[in-house]
GULO-712624 format. One record per residue (C-alpha): residue number from 1; residue in one letter; x, y, z. Coordinates in Angstrom, 1 decimal. Each point is the difference from the previous one (the first is absolute). Layout:
// GULO-712624
(NUM, a, (X, Y, Z))
...
***
This chain:
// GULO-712624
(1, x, (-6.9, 7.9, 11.0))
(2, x, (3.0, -2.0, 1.5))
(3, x, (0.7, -3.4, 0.7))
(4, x, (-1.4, -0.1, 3.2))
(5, x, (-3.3, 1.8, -0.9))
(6, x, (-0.6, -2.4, -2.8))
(7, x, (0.7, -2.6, 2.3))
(8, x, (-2.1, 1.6, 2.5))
(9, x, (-3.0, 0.9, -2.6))
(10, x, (0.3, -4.0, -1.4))
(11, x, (-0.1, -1.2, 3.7))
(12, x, (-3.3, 1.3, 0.5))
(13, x, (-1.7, -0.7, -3.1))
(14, x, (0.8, -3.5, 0.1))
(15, x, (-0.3, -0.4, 4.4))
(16, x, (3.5, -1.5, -0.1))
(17, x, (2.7, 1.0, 2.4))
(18, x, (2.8, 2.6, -1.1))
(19, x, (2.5, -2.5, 0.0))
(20, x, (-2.0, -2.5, -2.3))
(21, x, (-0.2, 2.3, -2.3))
(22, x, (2.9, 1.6, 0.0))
(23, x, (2.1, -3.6, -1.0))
(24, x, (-2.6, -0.3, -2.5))
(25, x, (1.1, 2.9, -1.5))
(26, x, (4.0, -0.7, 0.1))
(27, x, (-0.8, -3.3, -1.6))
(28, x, (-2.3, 1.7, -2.8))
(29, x, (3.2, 2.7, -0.5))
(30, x, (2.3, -2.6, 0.3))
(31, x, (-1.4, -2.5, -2.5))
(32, x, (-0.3, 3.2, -2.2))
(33, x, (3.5, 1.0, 0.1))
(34, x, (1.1, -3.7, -0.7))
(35, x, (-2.1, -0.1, -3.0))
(36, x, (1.4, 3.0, -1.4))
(37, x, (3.6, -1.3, 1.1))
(38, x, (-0.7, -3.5, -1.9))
(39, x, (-0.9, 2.3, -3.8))
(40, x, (-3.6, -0.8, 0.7))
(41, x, (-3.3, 2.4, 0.0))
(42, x, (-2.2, 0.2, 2.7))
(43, x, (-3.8, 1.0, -0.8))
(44, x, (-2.4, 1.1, 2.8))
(45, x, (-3.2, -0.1, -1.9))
(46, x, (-2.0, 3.4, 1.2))
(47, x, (3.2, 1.0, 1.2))
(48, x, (2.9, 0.0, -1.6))
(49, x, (2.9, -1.3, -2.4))
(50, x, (3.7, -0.1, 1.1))
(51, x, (2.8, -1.0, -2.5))
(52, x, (4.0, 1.1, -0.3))
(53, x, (0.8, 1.6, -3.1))
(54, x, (3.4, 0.7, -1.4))
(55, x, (1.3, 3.7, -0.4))
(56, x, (2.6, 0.4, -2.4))
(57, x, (3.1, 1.8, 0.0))
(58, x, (-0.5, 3.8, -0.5))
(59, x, (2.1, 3.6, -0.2))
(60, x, (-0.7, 2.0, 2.6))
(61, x, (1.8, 3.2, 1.5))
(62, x, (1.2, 0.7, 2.7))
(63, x, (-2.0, 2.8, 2.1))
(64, x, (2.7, 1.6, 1.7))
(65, x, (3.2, 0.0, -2.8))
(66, x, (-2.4, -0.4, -2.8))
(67, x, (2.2, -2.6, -1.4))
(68, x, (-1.8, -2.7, -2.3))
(69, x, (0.0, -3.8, 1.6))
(70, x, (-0.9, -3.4, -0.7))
(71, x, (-3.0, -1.1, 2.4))
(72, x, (0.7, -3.5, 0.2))
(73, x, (-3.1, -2.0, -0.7))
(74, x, (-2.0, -1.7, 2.8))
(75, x, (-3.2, -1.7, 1.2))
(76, x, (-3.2, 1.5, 1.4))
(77, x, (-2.9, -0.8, 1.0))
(78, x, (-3.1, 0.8, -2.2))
(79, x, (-3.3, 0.3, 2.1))
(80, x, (-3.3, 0.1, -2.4))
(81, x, (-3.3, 0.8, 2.1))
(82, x, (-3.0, -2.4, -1.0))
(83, x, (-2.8, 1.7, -2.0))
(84, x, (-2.7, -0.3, 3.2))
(85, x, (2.9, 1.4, 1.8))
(86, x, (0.2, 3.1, -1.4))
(87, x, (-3.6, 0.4, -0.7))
(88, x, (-0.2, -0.4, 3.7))
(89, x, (2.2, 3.1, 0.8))
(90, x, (-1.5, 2.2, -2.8))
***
C-alpha cells in the first residue's frame, strides 16, 4: 500500500474528502519527524514507538577492494511495533 491508497482507504473509512485527509496525514508525519529531529520519542499507543538512536563508529570493508574502513558513526531511526500491533499481524 502507497500513500495514496492509505490515503484513499483512510478517506473512506472516516467519509472525509481525499484532501482532508491527506493534510492530516503530512501534519501527523511532519510532527513525527520534528519530534525525532528535537531528541524526543514519539509513542503511538497500539501503534508504534519512534526514537533516534546513535550508531557508533565501526570497521567495515570495502566490497569491491576488500580494503578495511572506518564507517563513521551516525543516527538512525529505531521503529519498535506496539505489542497489539504485532499481535494484530500474526
Amino acid at each position: 500500500m502507497n500513500k495514496g491508497e492509505l490515503v484513499a482507504a483512510a478517506a473512506e473509512r472516516t467519509k472525509m474528502p481525499a484532501s482532508q485527509v491527506d493534510n492530516v496525514l503530512k501534519a501527523i508525519i511532519d510532527s513525527i519527524q520534528a519530534a525525532l529531529v528535537k531528541g524526543d520519542k514519539v509513542a503511538i499507543p497500539g501503534f508504534a514507538s519512534f526514537e533516534v538512536v546513535s550508531r557508533p563508529a565501526r570497521q567495515g570493508r570495502n566490497p569491491r577492494t576488500g580494503e578495511t574502513m572506518t564507517i563513521a558513526a551516525g543516527k538512525k531511526i529505531k521503529v519498535s511495533p506496539s505489542k497489539a500491533f504485532k499481535d494484530a499481524v500474526n
